[in-house]
C-alpha positions as CSV (number, residue, x, y, z in Angstrom):
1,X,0.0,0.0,0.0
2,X,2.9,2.5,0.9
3,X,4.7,2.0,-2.8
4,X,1.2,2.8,-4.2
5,X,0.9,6.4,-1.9
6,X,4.2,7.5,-2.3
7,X,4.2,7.7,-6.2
8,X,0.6,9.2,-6.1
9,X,1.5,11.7,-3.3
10,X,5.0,12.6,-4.7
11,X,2.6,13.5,-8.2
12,X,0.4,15.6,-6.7
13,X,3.2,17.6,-5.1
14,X,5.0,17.9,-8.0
15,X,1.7,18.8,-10.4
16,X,2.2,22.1,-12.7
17,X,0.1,23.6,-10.0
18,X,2.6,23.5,-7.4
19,X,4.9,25.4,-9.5
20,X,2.6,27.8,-10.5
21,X,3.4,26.7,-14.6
22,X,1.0,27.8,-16.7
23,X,-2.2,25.7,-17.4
24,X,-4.9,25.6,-20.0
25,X,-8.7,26.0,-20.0
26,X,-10.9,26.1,-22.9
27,X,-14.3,28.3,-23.6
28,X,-16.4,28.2,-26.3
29,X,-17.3,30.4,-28.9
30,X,-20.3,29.0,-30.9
31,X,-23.2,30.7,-31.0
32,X,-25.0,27.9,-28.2
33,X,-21.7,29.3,-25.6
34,X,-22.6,32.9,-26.3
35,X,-25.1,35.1,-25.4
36,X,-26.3,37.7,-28.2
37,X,-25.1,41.7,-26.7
38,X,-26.6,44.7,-26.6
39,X,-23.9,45.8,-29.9
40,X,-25.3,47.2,-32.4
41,X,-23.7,45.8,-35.3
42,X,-24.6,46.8,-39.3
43,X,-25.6,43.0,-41.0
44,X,-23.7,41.2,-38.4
45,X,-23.3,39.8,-34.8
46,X,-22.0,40.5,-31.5
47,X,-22.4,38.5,-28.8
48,X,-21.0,38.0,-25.3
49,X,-18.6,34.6,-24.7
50,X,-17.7,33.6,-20.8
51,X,-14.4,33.4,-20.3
52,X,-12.3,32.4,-16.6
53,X,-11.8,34.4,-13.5
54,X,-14.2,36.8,-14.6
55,X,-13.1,37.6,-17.9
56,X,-15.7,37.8,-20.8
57,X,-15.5,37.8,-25.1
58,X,-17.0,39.9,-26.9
59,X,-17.1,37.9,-30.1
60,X,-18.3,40.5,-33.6
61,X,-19.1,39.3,-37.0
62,X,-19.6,41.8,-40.0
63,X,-19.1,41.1,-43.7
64,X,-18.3,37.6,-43.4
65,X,-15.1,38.5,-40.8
66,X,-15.0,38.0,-37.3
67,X,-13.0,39.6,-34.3
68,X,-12.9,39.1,-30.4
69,X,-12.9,41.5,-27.7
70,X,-11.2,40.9,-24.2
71,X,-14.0,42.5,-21.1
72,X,-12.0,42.3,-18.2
73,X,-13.6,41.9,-14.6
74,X,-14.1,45.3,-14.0
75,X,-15.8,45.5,-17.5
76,X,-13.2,47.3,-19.5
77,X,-13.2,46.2,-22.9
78,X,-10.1,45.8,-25.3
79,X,-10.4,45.8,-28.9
80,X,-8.2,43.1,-30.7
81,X,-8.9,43.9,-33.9
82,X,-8.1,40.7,-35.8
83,X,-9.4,41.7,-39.2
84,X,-6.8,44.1,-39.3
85,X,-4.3,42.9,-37.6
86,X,-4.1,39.4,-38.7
87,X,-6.1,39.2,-41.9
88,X,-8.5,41.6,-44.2
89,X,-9.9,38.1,-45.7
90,X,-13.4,36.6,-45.0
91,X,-12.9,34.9,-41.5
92,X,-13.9,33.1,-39.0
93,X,-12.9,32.0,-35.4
94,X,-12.0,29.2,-33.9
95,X,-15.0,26.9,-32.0
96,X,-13.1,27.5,-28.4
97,X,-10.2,29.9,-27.5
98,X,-7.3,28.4,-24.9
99,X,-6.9,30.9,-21.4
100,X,-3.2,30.2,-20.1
101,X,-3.2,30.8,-16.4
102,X,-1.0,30.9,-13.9
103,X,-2.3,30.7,-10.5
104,X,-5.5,30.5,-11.5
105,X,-5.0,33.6,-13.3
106,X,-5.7,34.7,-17.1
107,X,-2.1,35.3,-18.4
108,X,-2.7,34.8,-22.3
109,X,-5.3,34.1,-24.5
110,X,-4.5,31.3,-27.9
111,X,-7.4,32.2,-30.7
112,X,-7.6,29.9,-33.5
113,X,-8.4,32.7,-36.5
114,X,-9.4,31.6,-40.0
115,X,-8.6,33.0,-43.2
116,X,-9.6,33.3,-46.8
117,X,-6.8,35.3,-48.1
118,X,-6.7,33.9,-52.2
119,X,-9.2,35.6,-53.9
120,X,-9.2,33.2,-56.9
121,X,-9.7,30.1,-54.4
122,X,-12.0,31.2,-51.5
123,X,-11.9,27.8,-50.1
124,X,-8.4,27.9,-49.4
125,X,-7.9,28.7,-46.0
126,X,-5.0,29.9,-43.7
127,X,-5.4,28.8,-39.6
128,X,-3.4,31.0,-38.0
129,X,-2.9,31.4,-34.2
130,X,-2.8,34.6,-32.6
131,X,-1.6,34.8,-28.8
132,X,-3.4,37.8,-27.1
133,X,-1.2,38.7,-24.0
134,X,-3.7,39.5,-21.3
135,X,-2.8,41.8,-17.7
136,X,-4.6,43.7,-15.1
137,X,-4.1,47.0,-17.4
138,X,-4.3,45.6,-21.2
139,X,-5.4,42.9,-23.6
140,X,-3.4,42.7,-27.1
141,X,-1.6,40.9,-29.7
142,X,1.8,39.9,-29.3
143,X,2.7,37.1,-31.4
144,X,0.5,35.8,-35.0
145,X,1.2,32.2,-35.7
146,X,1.4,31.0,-39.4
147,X,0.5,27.5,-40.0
148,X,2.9,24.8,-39.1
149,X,3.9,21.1,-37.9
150,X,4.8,23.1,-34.0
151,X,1.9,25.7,-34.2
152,X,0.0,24.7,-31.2
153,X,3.3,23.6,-29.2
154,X,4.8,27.4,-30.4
155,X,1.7,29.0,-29.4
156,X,1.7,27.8,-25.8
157,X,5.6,28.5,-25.8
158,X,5.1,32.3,-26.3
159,X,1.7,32.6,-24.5
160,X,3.5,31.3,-21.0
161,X,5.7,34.2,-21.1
162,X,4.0,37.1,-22.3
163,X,5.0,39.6,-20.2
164,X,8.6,39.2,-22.2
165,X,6.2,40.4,-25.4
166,X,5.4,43.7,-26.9
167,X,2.0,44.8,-27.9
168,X,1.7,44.4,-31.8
169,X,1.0,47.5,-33.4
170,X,-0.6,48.0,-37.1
């Protein structure tokens, strides 16, 4: 019984939490996870998305593009922008968007963005990954992933230590 404790206690003292590494939770963003806002918005959609520890999405939709908005708890909003900052194309988003936290709090943000950038072949789509670094006093871009094999493994790589990153500007 002891060799069966020690290994199961020694785990849970040595789990990401007890360093305080970063850890992932997911929230969705299909229309059934969000409720529809009080945005008005011209042949399009706006909708409020729960986030963790407070935080909301504001996820928008106009012209066949798509962009989120980080509403922190105290209800300020910041704009990200993605159709300009990551593509003019038709878009979409991601189903769910990945928080990184660190002691159970929001550090970074991983949005799956989708877009039609070849005007000859609509259908052909580029999955980028933007990572959105998220603090007590701002919400932004800092890093815009391009598709590859380490994408996802990149993306969590430079969203667990965003305070090293600079705002993207366009």
């Amino acid at each position: 019984m002891k060799s069966f404790l020690l290994p199961l206690f020694l785990s849970m003292l040595i789990s990401p939490a007890a360093f305080g590494q970063s850890r992932s939770i997911y929230t969705g963003l299909a229309e059934k996870d969000c409720k529809p806002s009080r945005v008005l918005v011209e042949d399009g959609y706006a909708g409020i998305c729960p986030g963790v520890a407070g935080y909301a999405l504001e996820l928008l939709e106009g012209d066949l593009r798509e962009t989120i908005n980080v509403i922190t708890p105290d209800k300020k909003k910041f704009e990200l922008d993605l159709w300009s900052h990551v593509s003019s194309g038709f878009s979409d988003l991601g189903a769910k968007v990945e928080w990184r936290l660190k002691n159970k709090t929001p550090v970074a943000l991983i949005i799956r963005y989708n877009a039609s950038e070849n005007p000859d072949d609509p259908s052909k789509i580029t999955s980028y990954l933007v990572i959105v670094k998220i603090s007590k006093t701002e919400a932004c871009i800092v890093d815009i992933l391009k598709p590859s094999k380490t994408q996802n493994i990149d993306a969590r790589k430079l969203a667990d230590s965003p305070t090293k990153r600079v705002c993207q500007q366009i």
